[in-house]
C-alpha positions as CSV (number, residue, x, y, z in Angstrom):
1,X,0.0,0.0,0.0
2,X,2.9,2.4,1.3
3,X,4.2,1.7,-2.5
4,X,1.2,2.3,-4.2
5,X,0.7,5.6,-2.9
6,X,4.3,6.8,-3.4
7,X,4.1,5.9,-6.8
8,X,0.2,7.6,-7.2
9,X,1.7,10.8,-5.3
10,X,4.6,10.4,-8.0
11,X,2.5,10.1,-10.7
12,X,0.6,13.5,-9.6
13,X,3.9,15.4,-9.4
14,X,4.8,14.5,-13.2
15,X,1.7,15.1,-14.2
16,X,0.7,18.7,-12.9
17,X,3.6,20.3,-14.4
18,X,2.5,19.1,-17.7
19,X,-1.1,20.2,-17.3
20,X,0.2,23.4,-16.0
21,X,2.4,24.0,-19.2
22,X,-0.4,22.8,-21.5
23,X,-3.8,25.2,-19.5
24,X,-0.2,28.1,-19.9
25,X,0.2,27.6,-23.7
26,X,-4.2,27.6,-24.1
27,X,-4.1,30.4,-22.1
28,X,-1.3,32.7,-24.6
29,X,-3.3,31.4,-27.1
30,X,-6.6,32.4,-25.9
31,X,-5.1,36.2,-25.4
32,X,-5.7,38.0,-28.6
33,X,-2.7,40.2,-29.6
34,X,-1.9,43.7,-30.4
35,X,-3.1,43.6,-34.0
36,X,-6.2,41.3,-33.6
37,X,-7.3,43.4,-30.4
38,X,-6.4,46.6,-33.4
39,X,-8.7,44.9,-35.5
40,X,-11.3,44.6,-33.0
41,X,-11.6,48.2,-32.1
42,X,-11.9,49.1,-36.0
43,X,-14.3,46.9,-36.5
44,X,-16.3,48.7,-34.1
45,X,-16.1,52.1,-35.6
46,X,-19.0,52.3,-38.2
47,X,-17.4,54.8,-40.1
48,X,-14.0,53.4,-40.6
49,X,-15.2,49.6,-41.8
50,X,-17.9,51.1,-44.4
51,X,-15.2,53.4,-45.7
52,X,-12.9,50.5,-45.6
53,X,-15.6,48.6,-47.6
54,X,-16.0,51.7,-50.1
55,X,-12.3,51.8,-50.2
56,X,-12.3,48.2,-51.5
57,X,-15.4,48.4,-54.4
58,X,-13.5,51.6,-55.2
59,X,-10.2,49.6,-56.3
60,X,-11.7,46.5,-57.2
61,X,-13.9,48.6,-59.9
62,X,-10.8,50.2,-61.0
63,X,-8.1,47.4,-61.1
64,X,-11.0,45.6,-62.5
65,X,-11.0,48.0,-65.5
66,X,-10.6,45.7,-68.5
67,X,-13.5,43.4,-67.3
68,X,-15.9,46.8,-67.5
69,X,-14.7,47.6,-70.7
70,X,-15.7,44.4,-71.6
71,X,-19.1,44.8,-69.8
72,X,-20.2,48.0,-70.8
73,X,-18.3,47.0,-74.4
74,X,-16.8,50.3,-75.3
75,X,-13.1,51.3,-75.3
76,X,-11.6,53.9,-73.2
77,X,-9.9,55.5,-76.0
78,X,-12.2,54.8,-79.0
79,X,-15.2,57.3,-79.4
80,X,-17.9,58.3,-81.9
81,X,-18.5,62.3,-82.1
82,X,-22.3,61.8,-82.8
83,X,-22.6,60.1,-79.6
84,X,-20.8,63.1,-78.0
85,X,-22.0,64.5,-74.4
86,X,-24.8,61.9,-74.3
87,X,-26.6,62.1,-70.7
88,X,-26.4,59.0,-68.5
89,X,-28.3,56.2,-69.4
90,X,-28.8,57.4,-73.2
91,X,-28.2,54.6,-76.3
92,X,-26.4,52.2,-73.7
93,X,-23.6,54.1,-72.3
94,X,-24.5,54.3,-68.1
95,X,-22.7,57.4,-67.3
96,X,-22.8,59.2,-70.4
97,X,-20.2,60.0,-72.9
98,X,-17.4,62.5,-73.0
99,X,-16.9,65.3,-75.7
100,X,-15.2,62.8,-77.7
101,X,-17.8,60.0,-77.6
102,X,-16.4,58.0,-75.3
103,X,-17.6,56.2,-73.1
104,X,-17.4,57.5,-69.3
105,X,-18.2,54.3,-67.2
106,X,-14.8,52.4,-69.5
107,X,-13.1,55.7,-69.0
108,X,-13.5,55.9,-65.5
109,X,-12.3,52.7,-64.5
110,X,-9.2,53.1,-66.5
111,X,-8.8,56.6,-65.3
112,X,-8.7,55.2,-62.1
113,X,-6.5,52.1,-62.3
114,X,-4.0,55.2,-63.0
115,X,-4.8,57.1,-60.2
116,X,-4.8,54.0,-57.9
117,X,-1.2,53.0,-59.3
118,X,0.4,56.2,-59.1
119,X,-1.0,56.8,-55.6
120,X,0.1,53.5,-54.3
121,X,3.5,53.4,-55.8
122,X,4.3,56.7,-54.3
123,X,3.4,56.0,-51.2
124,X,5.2,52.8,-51.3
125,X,8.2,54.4,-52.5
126,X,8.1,57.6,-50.2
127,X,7.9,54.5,-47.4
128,X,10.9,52.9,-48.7
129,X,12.8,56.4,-49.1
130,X,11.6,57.8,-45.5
131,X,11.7,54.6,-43.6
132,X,15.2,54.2,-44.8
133,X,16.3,57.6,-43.8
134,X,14.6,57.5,-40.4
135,X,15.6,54.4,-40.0
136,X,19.4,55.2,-40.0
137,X,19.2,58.9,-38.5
138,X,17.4,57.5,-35.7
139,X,19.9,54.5,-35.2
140,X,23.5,56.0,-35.5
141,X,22.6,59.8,-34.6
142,X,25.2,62.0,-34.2
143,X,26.3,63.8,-37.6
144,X,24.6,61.3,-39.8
145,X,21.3,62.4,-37.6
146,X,22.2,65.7,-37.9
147,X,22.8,66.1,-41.8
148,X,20.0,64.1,-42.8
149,X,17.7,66.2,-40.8
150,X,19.0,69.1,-42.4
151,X,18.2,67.6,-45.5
152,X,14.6,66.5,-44.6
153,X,14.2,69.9,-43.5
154,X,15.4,71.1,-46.9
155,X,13.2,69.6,-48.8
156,X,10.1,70.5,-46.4
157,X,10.5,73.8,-47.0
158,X,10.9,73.8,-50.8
159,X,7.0,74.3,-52.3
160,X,6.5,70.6,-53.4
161,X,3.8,71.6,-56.1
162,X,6.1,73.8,-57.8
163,X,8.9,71.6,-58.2
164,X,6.6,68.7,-59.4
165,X,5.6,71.2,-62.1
166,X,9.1,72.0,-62.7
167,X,9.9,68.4,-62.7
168,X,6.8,67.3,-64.8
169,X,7.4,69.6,-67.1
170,X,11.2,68.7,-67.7
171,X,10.7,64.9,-68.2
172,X,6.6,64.6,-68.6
173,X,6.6,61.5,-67.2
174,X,4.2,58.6,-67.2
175,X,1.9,57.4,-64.7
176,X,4.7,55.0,-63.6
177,X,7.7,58.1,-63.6
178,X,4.7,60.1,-62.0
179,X,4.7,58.2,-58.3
180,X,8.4,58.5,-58.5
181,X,8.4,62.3,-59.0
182,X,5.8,62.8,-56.0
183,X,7.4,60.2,-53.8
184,X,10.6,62.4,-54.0
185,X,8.8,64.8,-52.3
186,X,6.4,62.9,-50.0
187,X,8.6,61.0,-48.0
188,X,9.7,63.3,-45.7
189,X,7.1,63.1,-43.1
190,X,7.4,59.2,-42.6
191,X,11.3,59.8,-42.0
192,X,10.3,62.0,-39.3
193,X,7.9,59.9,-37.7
194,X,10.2,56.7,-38.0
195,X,13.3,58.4,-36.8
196,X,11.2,59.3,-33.8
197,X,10.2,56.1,-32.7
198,X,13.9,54.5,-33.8
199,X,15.2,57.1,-31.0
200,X,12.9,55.0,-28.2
201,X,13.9,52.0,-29.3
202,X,17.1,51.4,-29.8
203,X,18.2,52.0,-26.3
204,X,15.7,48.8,-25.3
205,X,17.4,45.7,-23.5
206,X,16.1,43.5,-26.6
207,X,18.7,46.0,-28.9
208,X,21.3,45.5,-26.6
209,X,20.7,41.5,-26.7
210,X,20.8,41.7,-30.2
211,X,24.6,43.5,-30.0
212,X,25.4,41.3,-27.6
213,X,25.3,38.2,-29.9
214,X,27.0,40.4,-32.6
215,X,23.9,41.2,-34.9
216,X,25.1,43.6,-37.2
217,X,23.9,47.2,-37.8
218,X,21.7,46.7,-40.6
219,X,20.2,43.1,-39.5
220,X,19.3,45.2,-36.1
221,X,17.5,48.0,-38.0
222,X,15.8,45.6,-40.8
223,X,14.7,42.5,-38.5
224,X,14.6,44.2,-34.7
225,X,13.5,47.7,-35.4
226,X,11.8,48.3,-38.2
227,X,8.9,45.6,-37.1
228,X,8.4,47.6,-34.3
229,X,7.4,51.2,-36.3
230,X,5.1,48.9,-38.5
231,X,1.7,50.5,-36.8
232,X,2.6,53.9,-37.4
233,X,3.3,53.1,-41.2
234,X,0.4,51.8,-41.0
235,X,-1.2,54.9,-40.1
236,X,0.9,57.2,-42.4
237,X,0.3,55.2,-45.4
238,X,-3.6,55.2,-45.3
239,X,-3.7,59.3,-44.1
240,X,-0.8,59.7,-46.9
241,X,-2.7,57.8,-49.7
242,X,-6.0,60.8,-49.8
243,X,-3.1,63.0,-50.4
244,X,-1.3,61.5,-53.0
245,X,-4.3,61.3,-54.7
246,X,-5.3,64.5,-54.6
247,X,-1.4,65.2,-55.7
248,X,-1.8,63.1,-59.3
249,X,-5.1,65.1,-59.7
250,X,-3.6,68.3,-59.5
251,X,-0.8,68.1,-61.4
252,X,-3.2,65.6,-64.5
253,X,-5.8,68.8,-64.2
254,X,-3.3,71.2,-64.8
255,X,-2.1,68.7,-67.8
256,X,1.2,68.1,-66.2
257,X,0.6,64.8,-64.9
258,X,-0.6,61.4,-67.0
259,X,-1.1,63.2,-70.2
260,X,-3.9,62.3,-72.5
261,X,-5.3,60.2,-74.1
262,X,-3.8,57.8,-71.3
263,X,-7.3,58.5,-68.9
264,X,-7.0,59.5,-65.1
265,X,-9.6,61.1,-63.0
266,X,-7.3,64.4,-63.1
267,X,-7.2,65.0,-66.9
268,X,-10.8,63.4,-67.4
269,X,-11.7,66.6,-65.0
270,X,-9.2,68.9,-67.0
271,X,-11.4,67.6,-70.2
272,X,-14.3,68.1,-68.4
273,X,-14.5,71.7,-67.5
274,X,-15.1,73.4,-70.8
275,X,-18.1,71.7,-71.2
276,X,-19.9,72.1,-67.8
277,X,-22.3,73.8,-69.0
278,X,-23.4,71.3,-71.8
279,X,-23.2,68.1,-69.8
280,X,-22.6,68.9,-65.9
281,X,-22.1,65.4,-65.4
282,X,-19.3,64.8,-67.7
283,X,-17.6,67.4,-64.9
284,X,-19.4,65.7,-62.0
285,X,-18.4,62.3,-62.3
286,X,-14.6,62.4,-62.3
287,X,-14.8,65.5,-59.8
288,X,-16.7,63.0,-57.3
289,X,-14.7,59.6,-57.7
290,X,-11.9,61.6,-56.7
291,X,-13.9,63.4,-53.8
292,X,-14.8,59.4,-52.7
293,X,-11.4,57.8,-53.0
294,X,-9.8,60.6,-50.7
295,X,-12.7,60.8,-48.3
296,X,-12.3,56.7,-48.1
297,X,-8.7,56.5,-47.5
298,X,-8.8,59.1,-44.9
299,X,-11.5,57.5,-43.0
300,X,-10.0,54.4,-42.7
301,X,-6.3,56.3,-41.8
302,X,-8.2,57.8,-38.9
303,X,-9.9,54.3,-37.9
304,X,-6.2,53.0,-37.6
305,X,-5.1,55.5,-36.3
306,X,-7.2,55.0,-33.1
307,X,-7.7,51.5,-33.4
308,X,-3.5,51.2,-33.1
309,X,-3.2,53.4,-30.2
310,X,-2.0,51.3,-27.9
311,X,-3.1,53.6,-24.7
312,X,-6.8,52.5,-25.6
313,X,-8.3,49.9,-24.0
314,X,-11.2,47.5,-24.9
């Protein structure tokens, strides 16, 4: 008997450490973590999630543009002048038809899978170009800190519209040398904002751990630091994106962006606006899917924005 319960009472000992460890790992995995409980507090705001959902039709209808040419079976660039300024809904064509005879709805789409691309590409590319430069002034400080401040500060206070007219002007570039031209100027407030939070970092005891076992410079700032700024990029990239936007519009209505007949909602305004008083909704349309996509973008940037706060709480 003595026997049988040492070996029960040894049997129990073995046994709750291992059903401690496994009701340990259920419990880490039942605790949500900082994204999900992000993703949580979006959903919650309303406003954010239908903007998100607009966000989404918005570039689903325009990446999707060759399958609405095919629908509405018009081509964005081909056009019949005595179908010209037809209203929407008249002889097949849903939105109407430009001055040219073409068909708005194809146009539309086209004009912005453009807009899209040379919105996201710039802000992808400012993020490389900033993040980079925060990245190491934050890290190293000292003179390289110092004189690439300087030059961020440089640039801030040149007027960015006027050199992309200077610089659109010089090389007229496409939609695809468009995002480069606006990302060389919009990448100087994500430089600022990474730099910042590379400051409070790197002095952490996981840095030091990662000197300690002779991670080099680089490998500290790509795999240790960088992860850690990834919700304020997050942030930055969908306030940016409105205004990047609103940047290829500008510089297409004042015909120094994507340059006709290549479509963008920009130029399709810049087209427009001679004719306002013939067909108001030849002006309208363009005016509004831009008006939509910024609105959108910004929505969801300021969801983010509070749903990453980390001082909130559910």
């Amino acid at each position: 008997m003595a026997h049988q319960a040492e070996t029960s009472s040894t049997n129990l000992t073995t046994i709750a450490p291992e059903r401690q460890s496994a009701l340990d790992r259920s419990a880490l995995r039942s605790t949500p973590g900082f994204y999900l409980r992000a993703w949580r507090r979006f959903r919650k705001d309303r406003v954010a999630m239908a903007a998100l959902v607009l966000a989404i039709l918005i570039l689903i209808f325009s990446f999707g543009a060759p399958i609405v040419s095919q629908l509405t079976g018009y081509d964005y660039a081909t056009g019949d002048l005595r179908k010209n300024l037809l209203a929407p809904g008249e002889q097949g064509h849903l939105l109407g038809t430009d001055a040219n005879g073409r068909d708005i709805l194809t146009r539309l789409a086209y004009g912005g899978r453009n807009s899209m691309m040379v919105a996201v590409l710039a802000v992808l590319s400012a993020l490389f170009i900033g993040g980079t430069v925060g990245s190491v002034a934050g890290y190293y400080g000292g003179i390289i800190d110092t004189l690439l401040m300087r030059f961020v500060d440089i640039i801030i206070s040149i007027p960015g519209i006027t050199i992309l007219l200077l610089l659109s002007v010089w090389f007229r570039p496409g939609p695809v040398g468009l995002a480069f031209v606006i990302a060389g100027l919009a990448w100087t407030g994500i430089s600022r904002l990474v730099r910042g939070e590379v400051l409070s970092l790197k002095n952490r005891d996981y840095i030091d751990a990662a000197r300690v076992i002779g991670a080099s410079n680089s490998r500290i700032i790509v795999r240790h630091l960088f992860p850690n700024v990834i919700s304020i990029i997050i942030v930055w990239m969908s306030l940016a994106l409105p205004s990047l936007i609103l940047y290829e519009a500008t510089l297409s209505y004042l015909g120094f962006g994507v340059t006709i007949p290549t479509p963008s909602w920009g130029n399709m305004l810049d087209e427009a606006k001679e004719f306002y008083r013939s067909s108001w909704t030849y002006v309208f349309i363009p005016g509004f899917a831009i008006y939509l996509a910024a609105l959108a973008f910004n929505l969801i940037g300021n969801g983010l924005r509070d749903a990453l706060d980390p001082r909130l709480n559910e």
